[in-house]
Each structure stands twice: as structure tokens, then as C-alpha cells.
C-alpha positions in Angstrom: 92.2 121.3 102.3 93.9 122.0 106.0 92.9 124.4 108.2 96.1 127.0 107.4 94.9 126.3 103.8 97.9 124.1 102.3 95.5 121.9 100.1 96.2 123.2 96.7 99.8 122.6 97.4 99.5 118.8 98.5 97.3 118.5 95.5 99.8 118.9 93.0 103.0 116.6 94.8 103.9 113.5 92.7 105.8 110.3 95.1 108.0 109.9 91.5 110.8 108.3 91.1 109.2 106.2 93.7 106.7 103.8 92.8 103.3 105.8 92.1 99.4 104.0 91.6 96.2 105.3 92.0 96.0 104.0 95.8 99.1 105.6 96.4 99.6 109.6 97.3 102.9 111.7 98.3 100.8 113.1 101.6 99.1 112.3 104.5 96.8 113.2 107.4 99.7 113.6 109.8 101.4 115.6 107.6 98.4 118.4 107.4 98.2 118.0 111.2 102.1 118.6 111.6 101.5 121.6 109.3 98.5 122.6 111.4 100.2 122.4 114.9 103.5 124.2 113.6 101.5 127.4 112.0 101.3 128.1 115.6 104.9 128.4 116.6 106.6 129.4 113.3 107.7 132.7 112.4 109.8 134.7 110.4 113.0 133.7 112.4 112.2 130.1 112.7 114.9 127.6 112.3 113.3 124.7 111.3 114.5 120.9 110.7 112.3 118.3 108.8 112.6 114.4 109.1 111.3 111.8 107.4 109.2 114.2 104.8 108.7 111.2 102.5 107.7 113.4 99.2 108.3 116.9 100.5 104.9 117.8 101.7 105.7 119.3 104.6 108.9 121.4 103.4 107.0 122.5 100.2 104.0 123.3 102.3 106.1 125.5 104.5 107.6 127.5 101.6 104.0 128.2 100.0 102.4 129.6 103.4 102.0 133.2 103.9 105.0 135.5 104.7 104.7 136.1 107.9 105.3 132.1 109.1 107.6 130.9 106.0 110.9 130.2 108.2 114.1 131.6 108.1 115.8 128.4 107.2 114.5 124.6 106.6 116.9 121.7 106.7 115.2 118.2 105.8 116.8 114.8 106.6 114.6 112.0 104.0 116.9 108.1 104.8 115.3 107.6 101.5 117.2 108.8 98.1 113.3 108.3 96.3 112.0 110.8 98.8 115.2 113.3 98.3 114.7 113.6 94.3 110.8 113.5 94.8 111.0 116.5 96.7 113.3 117.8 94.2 111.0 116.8 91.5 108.0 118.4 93.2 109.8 122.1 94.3 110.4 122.1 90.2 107.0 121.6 89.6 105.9 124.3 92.2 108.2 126.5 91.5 110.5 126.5 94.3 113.7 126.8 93.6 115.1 127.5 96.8 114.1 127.8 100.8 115.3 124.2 101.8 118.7 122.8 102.1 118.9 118.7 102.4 121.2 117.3 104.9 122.0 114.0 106.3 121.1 113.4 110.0 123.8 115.0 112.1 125.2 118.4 113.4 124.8 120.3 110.4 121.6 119.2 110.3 120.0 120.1 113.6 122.7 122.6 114.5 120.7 125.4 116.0 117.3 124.2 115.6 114.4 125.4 117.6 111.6 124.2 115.8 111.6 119.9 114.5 109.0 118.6 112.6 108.9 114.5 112.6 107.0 111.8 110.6 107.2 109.2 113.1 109.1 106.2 111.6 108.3 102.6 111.0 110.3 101.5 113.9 111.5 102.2 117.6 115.4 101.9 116.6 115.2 104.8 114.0 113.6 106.6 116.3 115.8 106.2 119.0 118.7 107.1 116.4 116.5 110.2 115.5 115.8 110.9 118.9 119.5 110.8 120.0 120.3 113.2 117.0 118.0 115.8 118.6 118.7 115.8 121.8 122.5 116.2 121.1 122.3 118.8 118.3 119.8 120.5 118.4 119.3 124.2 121.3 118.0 123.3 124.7 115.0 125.1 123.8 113.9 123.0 120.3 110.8 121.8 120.4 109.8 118.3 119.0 106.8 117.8 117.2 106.2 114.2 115.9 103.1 112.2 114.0 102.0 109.2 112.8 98.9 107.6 111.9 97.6 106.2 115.4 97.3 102.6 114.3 101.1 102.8 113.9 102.2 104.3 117.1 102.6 102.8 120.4 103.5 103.8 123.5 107.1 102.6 123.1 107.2 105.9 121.1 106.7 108.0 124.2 109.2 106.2 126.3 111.7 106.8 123.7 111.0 110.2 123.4 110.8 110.3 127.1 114.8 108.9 127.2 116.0 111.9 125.5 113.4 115.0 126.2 112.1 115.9 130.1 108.4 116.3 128.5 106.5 114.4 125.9 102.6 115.3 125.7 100.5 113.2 123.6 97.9 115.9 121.4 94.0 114.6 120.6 93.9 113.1 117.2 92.9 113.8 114.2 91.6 112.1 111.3 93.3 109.0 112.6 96.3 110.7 113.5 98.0 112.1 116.3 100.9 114.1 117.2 103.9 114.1 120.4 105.0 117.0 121.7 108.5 116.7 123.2 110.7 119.4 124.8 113.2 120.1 126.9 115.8 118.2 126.0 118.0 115.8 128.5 122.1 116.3 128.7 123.4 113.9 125.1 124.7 110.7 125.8 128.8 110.7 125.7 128.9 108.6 122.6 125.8 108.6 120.0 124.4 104.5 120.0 124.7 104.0 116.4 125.2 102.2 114.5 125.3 99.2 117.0 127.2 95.8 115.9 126.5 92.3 116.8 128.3 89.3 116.3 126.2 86.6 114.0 127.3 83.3 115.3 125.6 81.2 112.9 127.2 83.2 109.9 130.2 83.9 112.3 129.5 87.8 111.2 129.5 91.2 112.8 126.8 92.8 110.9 126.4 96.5 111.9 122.8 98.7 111.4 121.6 102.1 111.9 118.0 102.4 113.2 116.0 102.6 110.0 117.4 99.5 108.6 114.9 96.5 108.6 116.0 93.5 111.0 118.5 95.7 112.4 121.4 93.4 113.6 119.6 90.6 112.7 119.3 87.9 109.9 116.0 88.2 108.4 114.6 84.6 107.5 114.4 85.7 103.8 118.1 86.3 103.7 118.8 82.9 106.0 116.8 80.8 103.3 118.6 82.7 100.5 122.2 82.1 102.1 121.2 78.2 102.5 121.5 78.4 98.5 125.2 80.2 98.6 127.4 77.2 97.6 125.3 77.4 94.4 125.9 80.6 93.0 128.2 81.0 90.2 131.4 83.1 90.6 130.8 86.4 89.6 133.3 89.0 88.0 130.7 91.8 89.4 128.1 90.9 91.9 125.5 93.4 92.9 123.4 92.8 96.7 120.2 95.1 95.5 118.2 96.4 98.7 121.4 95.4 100.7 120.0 96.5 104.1 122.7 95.6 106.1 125.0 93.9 103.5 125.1 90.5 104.7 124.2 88.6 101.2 127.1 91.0 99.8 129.5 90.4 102.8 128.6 86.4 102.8 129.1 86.4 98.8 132.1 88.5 98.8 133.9 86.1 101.3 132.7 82.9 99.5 134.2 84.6 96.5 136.7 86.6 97.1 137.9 87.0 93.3 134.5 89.2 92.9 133.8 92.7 92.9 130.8 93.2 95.1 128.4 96.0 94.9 126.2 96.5 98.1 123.2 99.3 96.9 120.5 100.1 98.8 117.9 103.6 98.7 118.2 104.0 102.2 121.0 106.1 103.7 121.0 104.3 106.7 121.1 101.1 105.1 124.0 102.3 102.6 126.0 103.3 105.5 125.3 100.1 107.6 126.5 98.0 104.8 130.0 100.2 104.8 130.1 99.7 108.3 129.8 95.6 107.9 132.0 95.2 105.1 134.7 97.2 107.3 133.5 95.3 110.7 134.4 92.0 108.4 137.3 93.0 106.5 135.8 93.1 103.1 135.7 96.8 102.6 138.1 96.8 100.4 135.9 94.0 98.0 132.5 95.5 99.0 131.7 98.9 97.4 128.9 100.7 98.8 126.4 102.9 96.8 123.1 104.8 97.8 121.0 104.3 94.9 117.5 104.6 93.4 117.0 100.7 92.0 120.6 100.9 90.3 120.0 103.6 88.4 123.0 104.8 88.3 125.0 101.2 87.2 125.3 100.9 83.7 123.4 98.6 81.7 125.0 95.1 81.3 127.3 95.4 83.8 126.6 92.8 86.7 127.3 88.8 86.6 124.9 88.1 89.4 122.4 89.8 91.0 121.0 88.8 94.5 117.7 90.1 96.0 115.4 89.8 98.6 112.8 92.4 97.7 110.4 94.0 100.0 106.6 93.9 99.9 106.1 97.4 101.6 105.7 100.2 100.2 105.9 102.6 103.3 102.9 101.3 105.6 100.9 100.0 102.2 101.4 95.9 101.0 102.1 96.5 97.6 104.1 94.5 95.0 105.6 97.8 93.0 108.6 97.8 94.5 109.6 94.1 93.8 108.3 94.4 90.5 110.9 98.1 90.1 113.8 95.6 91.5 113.0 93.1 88.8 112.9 95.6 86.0 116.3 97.3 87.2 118.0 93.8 87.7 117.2 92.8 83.7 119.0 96.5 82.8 122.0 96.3 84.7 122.3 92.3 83.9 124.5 90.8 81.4 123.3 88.8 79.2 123.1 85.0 80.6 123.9 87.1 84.2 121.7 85.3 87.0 119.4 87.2 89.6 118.7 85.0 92.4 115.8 86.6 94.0 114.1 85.1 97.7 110.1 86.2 97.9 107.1 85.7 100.0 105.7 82.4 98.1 102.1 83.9 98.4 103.8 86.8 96.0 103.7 84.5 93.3 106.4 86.5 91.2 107.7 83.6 89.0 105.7 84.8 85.7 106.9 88.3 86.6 110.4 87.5 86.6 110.1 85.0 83.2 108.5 88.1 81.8 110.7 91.0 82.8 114.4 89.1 83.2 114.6 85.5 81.3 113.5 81.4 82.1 113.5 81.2 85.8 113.0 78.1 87.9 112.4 77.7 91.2 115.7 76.7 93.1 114.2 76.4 96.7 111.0 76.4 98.7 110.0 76.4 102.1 106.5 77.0 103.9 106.7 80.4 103.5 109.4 81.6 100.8 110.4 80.9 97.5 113.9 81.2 96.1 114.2 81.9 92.0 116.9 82.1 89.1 116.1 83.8 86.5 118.8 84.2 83.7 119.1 87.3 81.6 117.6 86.5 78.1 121.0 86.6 75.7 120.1 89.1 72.2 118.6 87.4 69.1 
């Protein structure tokens, strides 16, 4: 339980429809201790944004504290469409069936803000991105306050903070996290710096990224070992890039086959809208459709020819195989029968008995030192 008394709350979230285990809970330490340090400044009038509330702790904690510091209005930014229905999910649960209005980041977001509550994120780009948002949004007076668990944060935190906001004082930590205080925001930038866009010579590729998407403008080497394996893959009538990132398996599959209707899906919002923005840098927007989506839960069953993955092995800061093992379920839905799913992994992940199991006969098309790329083919009926 947390000092303003937010325990019995926090008890009863749920991370579903993200991947939930017994070592795995929808809160945190730095969430009780942004809860903690914003009793202080929140009143009835409070006009208060939320970003990166991964399960809703922090909104839904809000809403259940006493009258006199519920705000007058919460807006909450989550990059992650998981995190969006799981607070969803969890206001149901609790009750709450309004108080909180979900926005993307932007103007209507942090429009008038004088309060900004921040899980610090995984990486200095999205912050920056976040960062930016604030300081060109949000009332000269809106105060910042942003944690993480201290093993994750470094000092490059501060200096980004310190780019956009005249003050940023580090607080003492607790239980192995710690919060920032920035204020005082500097004059915005004339242009806001993303997404950025770089030109791939070795896959002679702009490929454009918003802060939270992994690599950022780069080629991961997971994706470069899966591309070495492009002249292979069959021609697809419908070809799906699952956990697109950035889009460059569907942009590099969509011009080696331009006949095929390519679907780039990612749960991220800034990944969805970095994808757009490659297939348009590239020409192929009009072959590459873009869709925000929770493991293709939303494409019918049966309807993709090919399915190309590179799956991560993170979920948030934890190492945990639930999230490929999700992917791999969702690609043996929405596959046709006989429809391939070539899949680049970790080799240590050891996922080939997984993907015989869940999908079809897969054999090993590739390996280097470090990854693995698979085939798996969709078991046909009977």
C-alpha cells in the first residue's frame, strides 16, 4: 500500500490483453511514487496529462483518490494499443466509467496542461519526442514529473529534459526508483523533430521512425539476416510484416513483389505511424497498408499468404518469451492454410518446437552465431 493509500486499487489491475504470468504485474514502484509526489500538487482544478501509463495505474489511481485531489480532467497518451484496452479493461472492472479521455501525443493532448505525470521510457529518442511534445503544447507553467526504476535511467535523461525545460531536479529514491522534476519550459522548437528519416544505403531505403520505435532509423541485425533470405520468399497475394516497427521487411517485400498486398501491423502507435511514413518516403504507400493492432486481432482468420516476423524477447524491461510465443499463435489464425511465416529469433530462444507445435513443419532456413531464421507452414485441414 502507498502512502496516499492507492494499494487496494493497484491490487485489482490486470496487464490483459497483454501477455500476463505470475512474475508479471500491471504496476510498479515508480508508479506509487508518481502517485505519491503528485497528491501534493493536484487539486480539484488540476489539468492533468498521463504518458506512458502502461496498464492504467496511474489514471485509475487518480480517479479512486479522495475528492478533494481527483482532477478536473485527465488525458493519457499509452504508444501501446495493449496498454490502451488494458486500461479500458481495468476502469470496467473498477467501475470507472468515465474521468479519462485517451489521446494520441499532440496538441489535444497536452493542450492546457499544468500538471504531466511520465513513466520514463525505454529510450532517449521517445523521450526527446515526449519531451518536445511538452514543451510545445503544454502552459509555461506545467510541471513535469517523470520516473523510472533507477537501474534504467541515466543521466542522458536529464540532459534531454534539460533541452526543453530551464529546471530539472533529480528527487531521493525510492524503493529503487526515482523521480525528475522538470519545469519551466524553453520557447518550442520551429518544427517538432519527428519522425526523423535516413537514407539506408545498403537497402538503398529511407526508413523513417518516431522515438519509441526500436532501432529507430536503423536496420536491426535480426531484420538484416532475415532480408539476406528475401529472394526466397514466395509471392504472396497478402503479405502481413507482424511487429513492423519501422516497416522495412514490408517496404523491402512490397518492392520485391510488387503484385502483393502488404500489410505492415504493429501495437505501437509510433511504430504504426513510422511504417506509414516509410512506405510514403519509398513510394509504396499505395501497396503498404498500415494498421495499429493487438497481434492481428483484428485480420480475419485465413487471410494472409505469408507472414514475416522478427519477434521481440522483451516484455517491457522483463526477458520473457510470451510475446513471441502470442505472435506465433496469431500468425497460425490469420494464416492460410499451406501460408508460410518466416520468423528470424535469438537462436538461444530455441523456438523451433514452439513453432512445429503452434503453426505447422518448420525447418530451419538460416543460421548465423547469433540468430536463427525459420519456415513454418500452416498445417492444411484433415
Amino acid at each position: 500500500m502507498t502512502e496516499n493509500g492507492f494499494g487496494q486499487v493497484l491490487g485489482m489491475l490486470r496487464r490483459y490483453p497483454d501477455v500476463e504470468a505470475a512474475n508479471l504485474q500491471a504496476w510498479d514502484a515508480t508508479d506509487t511514487l508518481l502517485l505519491d509526489m503528485a497528491a501534493d500538487l493536484l487539486t480539484p482544478e488540476s489539468d492533468v496529462v498521463v504518458i506512458g501509463d502502461r496498464y492504467g495505474a496511474i489514471t485509475l489511481a487518480l480517479l479512486s483518490d479522495v475528492p478533494s485531489r481527483v482532477p478536473a480532467r485527465i488525458r493519457v497518451h499509452q504508444d501501446l494499443i495493449t496498454g490502451e484496452r488494458a486500461l479500458r479493461n481495468n476502469a470496467r472492472t473498477l467501475g470507472v466509467a468515465a474521468g479519462f479521455e485517451q489521446l494520441p501525443l499532440g496538441e489535444a493532448l497536452l493542450g492546457g496542461a499544468d500538471l504531466v505525470l511520465l513513466q520514463l521510457p525505454k529510450t532517449l529518442a521517445e523521450l526527446e519526442e515526449i519531451s518536445a511534445a511538452v514543451a510545445r503544447y503544454a502552459s509555461a507553467g506545467t510541471v513535469v514529473l517523470a520516473g523510472g526504476r533507477v537501474k534504467h535511467m541515466s543521466l542522458g535523461m536529464n540532459a534531454v529534459l534539460g533541452r526543453y525545460f530551464e529546471s530539472v531536479q533529480p528527487q531521493l529514491a525510492r524503493q529503487k526508483s526515482r523521480v525528475l522534476v522538470a519545469s519551466r519550459a524553453r520557447p518550442a522548437q520551429p518544427q517538432p523533430p519527428y519522425p526523423v528519416t535516413e537514407h539506408n544505403s545498403e537497402l538503398h531505403l529511407d526508413i523513417c521512425a518516431h522515438g519509441a520505435v526500436f532501432a529507430g532509423t536503423k536496420l536491426d541485425i535480426g531484420t538484416r539476416f532475415l532480408l539476406r533470405f528475401l529472394p526466397d520468399m514466395p509471392e504472396a497475394a497478402t503479405a502481413v510484416d507482424l511487429g513492423c516497427g519501422t516497416g522495412i521487411l514490408a517496404a523491402m517485400y512490397a518492392r520485391a513483389h510488387p503484385a502483393s498486398a502488404v500489410i505492415a501491423t504493429d501495437q505501437s502507435a509510433a511504430a504504426a505511424a513510422s511504417a506509414a511514413a516509410t512506405a510514403k518516403a519509398n513510394g509504396l504507400d499505395g501497396q503498404v497498408s498500415v494498421l495499429q493492432d493487438d497481434a492481428m486481432a483484428s485480420l480475419p482468420a485465413g487471410s494472409a499468404d505469408l507472414i514475416l516476423l522478427n519477434p521481440p524477447f522483451h516484455l517491457g524491461a522483463s526477458v520473457h518469451a510470451g510475446a513471441g510465443i502470442k505472435m506465433f499463435e496469431a500468425a497460425a489464425r490469420v494464416l492460410a492454410p499451406g501460408g508460410e511465416l518466416w520468423t528470424v529469433f535469438n537462436s538461444h530462444l530455441r523456438y523451433v518446437p514452439t513453432l512445429e507445435r503452434l503453426v505447422g513443419p518448420t525447418r530451419i532456413k538460416g543460421r548465423n552465431p547469433k540468430f536463427t531464421v525459420a519456415v513454418s507452414v500452416k498445417r492444411r485441414a484433415g
